[in-house]
DSSP file (Angstrom, degrees, kcal/mol; ACC not computed):
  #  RESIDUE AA STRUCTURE BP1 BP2  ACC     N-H-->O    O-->H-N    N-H-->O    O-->H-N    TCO  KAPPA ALPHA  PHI   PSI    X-CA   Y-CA   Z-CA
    1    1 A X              0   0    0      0, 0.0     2,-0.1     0, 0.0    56,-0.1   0.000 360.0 360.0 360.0 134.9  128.2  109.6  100.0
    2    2 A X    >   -     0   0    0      1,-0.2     3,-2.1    36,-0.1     0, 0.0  -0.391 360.0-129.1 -68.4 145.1  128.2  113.0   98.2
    3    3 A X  T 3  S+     0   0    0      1,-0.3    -1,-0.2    -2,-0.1     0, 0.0   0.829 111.2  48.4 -75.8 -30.1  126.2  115.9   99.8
    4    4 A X  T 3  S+     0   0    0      2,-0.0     2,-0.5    35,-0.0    -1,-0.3   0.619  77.5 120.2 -70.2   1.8  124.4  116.4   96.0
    5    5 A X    <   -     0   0    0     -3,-2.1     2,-0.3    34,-0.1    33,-0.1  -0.457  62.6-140.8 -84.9 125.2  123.6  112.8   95.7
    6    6 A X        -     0   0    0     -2,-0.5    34,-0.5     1,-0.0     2,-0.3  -0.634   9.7-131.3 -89.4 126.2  119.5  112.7   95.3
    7    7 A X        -     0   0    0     -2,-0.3    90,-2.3    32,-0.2     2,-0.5  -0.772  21.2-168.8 -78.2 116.8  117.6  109.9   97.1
    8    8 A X        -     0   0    0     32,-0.4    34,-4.5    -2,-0.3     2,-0.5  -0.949   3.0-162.2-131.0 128.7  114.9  108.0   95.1
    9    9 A X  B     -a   42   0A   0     -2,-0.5    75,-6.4    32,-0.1     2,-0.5  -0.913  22.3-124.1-122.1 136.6  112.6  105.7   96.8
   10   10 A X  B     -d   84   0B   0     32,-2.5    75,-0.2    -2,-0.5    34,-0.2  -0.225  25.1-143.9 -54.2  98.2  110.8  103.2   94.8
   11   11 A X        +     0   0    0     73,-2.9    75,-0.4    -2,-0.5    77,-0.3  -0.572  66.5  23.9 -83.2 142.7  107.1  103.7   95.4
   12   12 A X  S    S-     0   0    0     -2,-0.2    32,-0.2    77,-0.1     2,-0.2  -0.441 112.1 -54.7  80.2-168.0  104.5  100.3   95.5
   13   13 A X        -     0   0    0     75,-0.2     2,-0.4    -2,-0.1    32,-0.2  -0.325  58.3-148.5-121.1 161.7  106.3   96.6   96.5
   14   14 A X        -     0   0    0     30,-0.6     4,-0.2    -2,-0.2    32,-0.1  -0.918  34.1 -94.6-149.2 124.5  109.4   95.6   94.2
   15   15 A X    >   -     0   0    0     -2,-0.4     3,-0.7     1,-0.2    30,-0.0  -0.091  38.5-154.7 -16.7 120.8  110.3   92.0   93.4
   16   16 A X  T 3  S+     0   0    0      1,-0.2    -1,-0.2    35,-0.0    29,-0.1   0.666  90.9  69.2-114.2 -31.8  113.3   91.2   96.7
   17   17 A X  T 3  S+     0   0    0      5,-0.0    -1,-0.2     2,-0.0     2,-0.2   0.424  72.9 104.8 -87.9  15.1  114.9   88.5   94.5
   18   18 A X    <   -     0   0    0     -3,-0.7     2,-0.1    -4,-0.2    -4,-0.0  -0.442  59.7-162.4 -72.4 157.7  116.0   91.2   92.2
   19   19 A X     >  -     0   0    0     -2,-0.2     4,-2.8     1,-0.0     5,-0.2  -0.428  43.9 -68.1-120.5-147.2  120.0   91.6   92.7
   20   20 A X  T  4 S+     0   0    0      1,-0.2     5,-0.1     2,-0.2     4,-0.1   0.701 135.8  42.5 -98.6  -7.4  122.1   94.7   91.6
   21   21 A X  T >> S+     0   0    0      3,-0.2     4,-3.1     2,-0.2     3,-2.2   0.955 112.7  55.3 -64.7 -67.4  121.8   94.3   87.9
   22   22 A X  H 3> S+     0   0    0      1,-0.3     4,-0.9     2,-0.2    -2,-0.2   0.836 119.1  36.1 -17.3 -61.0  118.0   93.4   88.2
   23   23 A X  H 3< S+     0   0    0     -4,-2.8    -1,-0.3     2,-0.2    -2,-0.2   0.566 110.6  53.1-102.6  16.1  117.6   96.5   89.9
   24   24 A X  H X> S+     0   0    0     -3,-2.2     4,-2.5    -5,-0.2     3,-2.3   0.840 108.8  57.0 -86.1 -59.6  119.9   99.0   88.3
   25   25 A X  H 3< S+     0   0    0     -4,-3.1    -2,-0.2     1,-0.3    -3,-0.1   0.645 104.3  53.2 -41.2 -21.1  118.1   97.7   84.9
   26   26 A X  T 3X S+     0   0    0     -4,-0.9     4,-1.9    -5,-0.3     5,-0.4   0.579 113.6  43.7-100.4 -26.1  114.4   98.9   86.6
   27   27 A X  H <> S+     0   0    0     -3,-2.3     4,-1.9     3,-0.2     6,-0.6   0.925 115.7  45.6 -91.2 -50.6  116.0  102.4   87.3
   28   28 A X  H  < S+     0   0    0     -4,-2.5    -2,-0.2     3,-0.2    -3,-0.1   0.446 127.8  28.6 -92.2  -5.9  117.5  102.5   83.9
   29   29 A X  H  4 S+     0   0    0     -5,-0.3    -1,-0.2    57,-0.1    -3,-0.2   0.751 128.3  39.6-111.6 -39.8  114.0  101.2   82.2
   30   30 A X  H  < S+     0   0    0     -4,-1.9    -3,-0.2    56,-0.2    -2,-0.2   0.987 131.7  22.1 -73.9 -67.2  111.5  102.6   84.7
   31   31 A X  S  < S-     0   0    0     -4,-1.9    -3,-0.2    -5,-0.4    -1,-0.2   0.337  92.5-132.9-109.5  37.5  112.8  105.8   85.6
   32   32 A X        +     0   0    0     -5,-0.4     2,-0.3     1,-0.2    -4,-0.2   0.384  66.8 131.7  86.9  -1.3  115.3  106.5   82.2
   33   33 A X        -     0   0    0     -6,-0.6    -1,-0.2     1,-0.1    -2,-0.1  -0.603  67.2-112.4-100.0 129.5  117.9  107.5   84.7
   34   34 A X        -     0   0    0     -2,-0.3     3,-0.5     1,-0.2     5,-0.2  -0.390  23.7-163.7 -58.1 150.8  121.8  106.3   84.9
   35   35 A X  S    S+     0   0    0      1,-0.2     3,-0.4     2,-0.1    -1,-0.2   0.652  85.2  63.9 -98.8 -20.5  122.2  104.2   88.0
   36   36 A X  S    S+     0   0    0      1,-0.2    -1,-0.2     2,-0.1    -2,-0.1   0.200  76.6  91.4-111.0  37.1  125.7  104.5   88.0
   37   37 A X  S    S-     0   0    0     -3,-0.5    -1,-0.2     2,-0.1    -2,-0.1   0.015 104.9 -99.0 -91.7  37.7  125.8  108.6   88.7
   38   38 A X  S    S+     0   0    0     -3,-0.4    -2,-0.1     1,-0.2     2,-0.1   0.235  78.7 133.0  90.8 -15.6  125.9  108.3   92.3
   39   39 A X        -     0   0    0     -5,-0.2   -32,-0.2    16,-0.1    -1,-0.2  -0.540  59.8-117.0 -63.7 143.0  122.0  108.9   93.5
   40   40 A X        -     0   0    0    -34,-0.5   -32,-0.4    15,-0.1     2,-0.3  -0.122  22.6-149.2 -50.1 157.1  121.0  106.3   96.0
   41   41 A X  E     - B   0  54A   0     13,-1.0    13,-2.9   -34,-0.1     2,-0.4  -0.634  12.3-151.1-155.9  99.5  118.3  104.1   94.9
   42   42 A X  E     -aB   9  53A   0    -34,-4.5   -32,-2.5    -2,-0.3    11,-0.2  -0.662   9.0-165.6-100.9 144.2  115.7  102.5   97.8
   43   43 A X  E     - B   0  52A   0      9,-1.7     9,-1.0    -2,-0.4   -32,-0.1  -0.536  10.7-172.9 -45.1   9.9  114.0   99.6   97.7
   44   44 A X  E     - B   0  51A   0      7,-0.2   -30,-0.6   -34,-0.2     7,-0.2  -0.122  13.2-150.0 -94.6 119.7  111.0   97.9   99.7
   45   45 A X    >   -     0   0    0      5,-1.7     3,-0.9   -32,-0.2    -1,-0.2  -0.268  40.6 -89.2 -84.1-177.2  109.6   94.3   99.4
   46   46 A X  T 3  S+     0   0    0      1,-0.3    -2,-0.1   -32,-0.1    -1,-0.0   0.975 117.3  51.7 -55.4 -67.6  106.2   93.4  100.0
   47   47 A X  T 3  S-     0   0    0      1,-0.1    -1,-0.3     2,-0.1    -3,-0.0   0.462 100.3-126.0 -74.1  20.4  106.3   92.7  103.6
   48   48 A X  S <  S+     0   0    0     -3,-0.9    25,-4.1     2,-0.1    -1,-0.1   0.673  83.9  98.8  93.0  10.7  107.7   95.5  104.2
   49   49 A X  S    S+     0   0    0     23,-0.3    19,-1.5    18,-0.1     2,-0.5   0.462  75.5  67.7-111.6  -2.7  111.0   94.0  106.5
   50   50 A X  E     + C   0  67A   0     17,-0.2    -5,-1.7    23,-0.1     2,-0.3  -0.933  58.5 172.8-130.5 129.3  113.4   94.0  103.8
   51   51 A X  E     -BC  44  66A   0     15,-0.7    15,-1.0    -2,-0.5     2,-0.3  -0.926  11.5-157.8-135.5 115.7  114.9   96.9  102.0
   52   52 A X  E     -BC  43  65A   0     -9,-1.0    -9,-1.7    -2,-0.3     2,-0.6  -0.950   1.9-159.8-124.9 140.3  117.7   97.4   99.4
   53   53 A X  E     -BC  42  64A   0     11,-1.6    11,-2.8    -2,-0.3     2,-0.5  -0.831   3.7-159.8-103.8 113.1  119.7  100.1   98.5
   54   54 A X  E     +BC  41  63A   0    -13,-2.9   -13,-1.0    -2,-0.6     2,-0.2  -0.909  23.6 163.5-112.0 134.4  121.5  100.5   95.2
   55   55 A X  E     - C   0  62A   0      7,-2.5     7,-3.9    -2,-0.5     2,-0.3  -0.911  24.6-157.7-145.5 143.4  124.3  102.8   95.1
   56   56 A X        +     0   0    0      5,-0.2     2,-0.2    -2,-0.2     5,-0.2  -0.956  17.6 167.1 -99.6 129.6  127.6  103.8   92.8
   57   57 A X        -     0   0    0     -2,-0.3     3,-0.3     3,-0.1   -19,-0.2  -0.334  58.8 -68.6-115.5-149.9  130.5  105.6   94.0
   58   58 A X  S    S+     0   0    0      1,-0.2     3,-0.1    -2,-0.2     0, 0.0   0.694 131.9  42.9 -84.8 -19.9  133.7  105.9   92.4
   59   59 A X  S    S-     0   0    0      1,-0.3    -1,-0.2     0, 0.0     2,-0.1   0.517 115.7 -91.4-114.2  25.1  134.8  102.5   92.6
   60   60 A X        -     0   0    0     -3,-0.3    -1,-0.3   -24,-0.1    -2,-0.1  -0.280  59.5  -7.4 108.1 166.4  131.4  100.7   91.7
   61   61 A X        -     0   0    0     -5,-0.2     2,-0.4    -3,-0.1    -5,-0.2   0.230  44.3-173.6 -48.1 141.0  128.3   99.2   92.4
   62   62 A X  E     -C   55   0A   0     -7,-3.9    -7,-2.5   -42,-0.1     2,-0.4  -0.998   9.5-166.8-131.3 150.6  127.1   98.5   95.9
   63   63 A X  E     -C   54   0A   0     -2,-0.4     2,-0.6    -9,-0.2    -9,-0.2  -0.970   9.5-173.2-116.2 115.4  124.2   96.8   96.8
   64   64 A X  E     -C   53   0A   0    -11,-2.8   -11,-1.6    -2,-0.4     2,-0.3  -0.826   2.1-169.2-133.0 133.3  123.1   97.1  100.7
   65   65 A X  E     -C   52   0A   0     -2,-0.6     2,-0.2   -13,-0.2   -13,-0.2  -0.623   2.0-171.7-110.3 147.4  120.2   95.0  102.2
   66   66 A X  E     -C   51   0A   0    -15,-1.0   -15,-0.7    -2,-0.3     2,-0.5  -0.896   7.2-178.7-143.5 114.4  118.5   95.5  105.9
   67   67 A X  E     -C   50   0A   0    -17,-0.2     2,-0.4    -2,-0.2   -17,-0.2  -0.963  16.9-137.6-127.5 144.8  115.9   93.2  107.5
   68   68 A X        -     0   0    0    -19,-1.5     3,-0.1    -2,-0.5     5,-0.0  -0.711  12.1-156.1-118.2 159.0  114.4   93.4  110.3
   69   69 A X  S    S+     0   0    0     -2,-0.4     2,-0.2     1,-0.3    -1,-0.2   0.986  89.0  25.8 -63.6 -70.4  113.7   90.8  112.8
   70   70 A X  S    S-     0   0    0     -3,-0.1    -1,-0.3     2,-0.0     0, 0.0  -0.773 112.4  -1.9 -93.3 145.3  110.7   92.7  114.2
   71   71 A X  S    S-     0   0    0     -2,-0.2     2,-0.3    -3,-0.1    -3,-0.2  -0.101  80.4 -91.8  78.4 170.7  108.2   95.3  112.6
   72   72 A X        -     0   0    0     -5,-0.1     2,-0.7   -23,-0.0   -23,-0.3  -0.956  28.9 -88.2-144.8 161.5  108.5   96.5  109.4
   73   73 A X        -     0   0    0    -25,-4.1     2,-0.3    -2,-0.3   -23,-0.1  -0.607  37.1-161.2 -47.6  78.2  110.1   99.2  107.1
   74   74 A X        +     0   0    0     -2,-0.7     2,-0.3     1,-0.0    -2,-0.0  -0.759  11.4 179.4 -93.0 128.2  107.7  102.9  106.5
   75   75 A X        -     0   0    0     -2,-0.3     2,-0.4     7,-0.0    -1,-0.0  -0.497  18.2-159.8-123.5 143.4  108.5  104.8  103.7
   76   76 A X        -     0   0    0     -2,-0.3     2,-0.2     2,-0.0    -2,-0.0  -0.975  10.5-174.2-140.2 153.0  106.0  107.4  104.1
   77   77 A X        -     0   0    0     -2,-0.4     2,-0.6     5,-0.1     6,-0.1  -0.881  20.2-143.5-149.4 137.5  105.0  109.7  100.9
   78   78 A X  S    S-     0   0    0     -2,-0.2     3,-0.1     1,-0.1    -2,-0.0  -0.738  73.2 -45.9-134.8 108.3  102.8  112.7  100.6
   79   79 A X  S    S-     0   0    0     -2,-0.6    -1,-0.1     1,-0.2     0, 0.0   0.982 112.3 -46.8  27.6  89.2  101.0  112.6   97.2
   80   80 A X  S    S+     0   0    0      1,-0.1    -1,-0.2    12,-0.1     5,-0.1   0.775 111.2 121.4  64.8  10.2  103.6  111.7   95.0
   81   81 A X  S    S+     0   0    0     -3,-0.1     2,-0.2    16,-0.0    -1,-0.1   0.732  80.9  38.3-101.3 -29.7  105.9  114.8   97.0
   82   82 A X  S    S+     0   0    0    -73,-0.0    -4,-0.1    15,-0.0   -74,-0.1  -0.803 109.2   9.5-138.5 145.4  108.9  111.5   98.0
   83   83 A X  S    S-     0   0    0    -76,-0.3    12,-1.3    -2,-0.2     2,-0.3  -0.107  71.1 -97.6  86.9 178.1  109.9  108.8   95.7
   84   84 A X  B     -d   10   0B   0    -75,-6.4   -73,-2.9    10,-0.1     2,-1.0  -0.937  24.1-109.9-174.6 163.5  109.5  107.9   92.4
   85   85 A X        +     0   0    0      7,-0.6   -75,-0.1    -2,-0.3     9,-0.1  -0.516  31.6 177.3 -87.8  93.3  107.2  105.5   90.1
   86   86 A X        -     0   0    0     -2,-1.0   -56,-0.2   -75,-0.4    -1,-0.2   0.394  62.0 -85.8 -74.8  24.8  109.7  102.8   89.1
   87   87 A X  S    S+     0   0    0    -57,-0.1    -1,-0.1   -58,-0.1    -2,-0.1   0.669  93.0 124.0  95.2   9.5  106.8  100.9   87.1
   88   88 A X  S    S-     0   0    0    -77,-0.3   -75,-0.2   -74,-0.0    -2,-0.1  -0.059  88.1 -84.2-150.7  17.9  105.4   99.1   89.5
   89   89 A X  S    S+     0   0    0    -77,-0.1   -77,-0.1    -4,-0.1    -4,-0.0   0.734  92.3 106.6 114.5  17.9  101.7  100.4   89.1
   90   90 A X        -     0   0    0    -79,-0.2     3,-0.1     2,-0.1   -78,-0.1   0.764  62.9-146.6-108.1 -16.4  101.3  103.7   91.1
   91   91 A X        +     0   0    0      1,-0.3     2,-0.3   -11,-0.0    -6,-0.0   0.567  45.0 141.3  79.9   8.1  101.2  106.0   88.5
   92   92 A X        -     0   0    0      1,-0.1    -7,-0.6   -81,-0.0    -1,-0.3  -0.530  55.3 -91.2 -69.4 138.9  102.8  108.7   90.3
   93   93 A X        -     0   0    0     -2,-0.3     2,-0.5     1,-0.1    -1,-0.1   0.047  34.6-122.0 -54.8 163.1  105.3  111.1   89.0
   94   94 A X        +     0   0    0    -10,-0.2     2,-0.3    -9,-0.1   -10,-0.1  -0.674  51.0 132.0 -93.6 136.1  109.1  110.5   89.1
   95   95 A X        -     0   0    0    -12,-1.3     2,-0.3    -2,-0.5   -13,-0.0  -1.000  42.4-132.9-171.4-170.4  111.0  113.0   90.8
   96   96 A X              0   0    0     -2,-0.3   -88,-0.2     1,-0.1   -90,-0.0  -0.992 360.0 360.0-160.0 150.5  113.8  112.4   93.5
   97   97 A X              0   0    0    -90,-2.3   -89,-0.2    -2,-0.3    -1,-0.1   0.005 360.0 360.0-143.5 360.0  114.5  114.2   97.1
């Protein structure tokens, strides 16, 4: 992964049965942004065990999933400061860290 590449995490719960189009199209409608310039792009389903990561390098998409057995996945945010609003109802600004 490139040392510029900017981390954007998906703020509120995002649909898990999306795959890598599903959620390349939600970057590229929600936040107006190409998916396939290299930024990471995270993911969190409802309960909170499941996570996916959408990424481009040079030789194409990858899509990389984690669940966990026990416990769940915390993104933690400080007012809008991490993340970004892919749609999904928080109204927060986009911006990427």
């Amino acid at each position: 992964m490139p040392s510029d590449a900017k981390i954007w995490i998906a703020l509120g719960h995002t649909d898990m049965r999306r795959g890598m189009r599903g959620l390349a199209l939600q970057v590229q409608e929600s936040l107006k942004r190409d998916p396939h310039q290299g930024d990471l792009y995270i993911f969190r389903g409802r309960s909170g065990s499941l996570i996916k990561i959408l990424w481009h390098d040079d030789f194409g998409m990858s899509l990389y999933a984690k669940r966990l057995e026990k416990g769940r996945f915390c993104l933690a945010f400080c007012e809008g400061r991490y993340g970004a609003d892919f749609g999904l109802g928080t109204g927060l600004p986009a911006r990427g860290h």
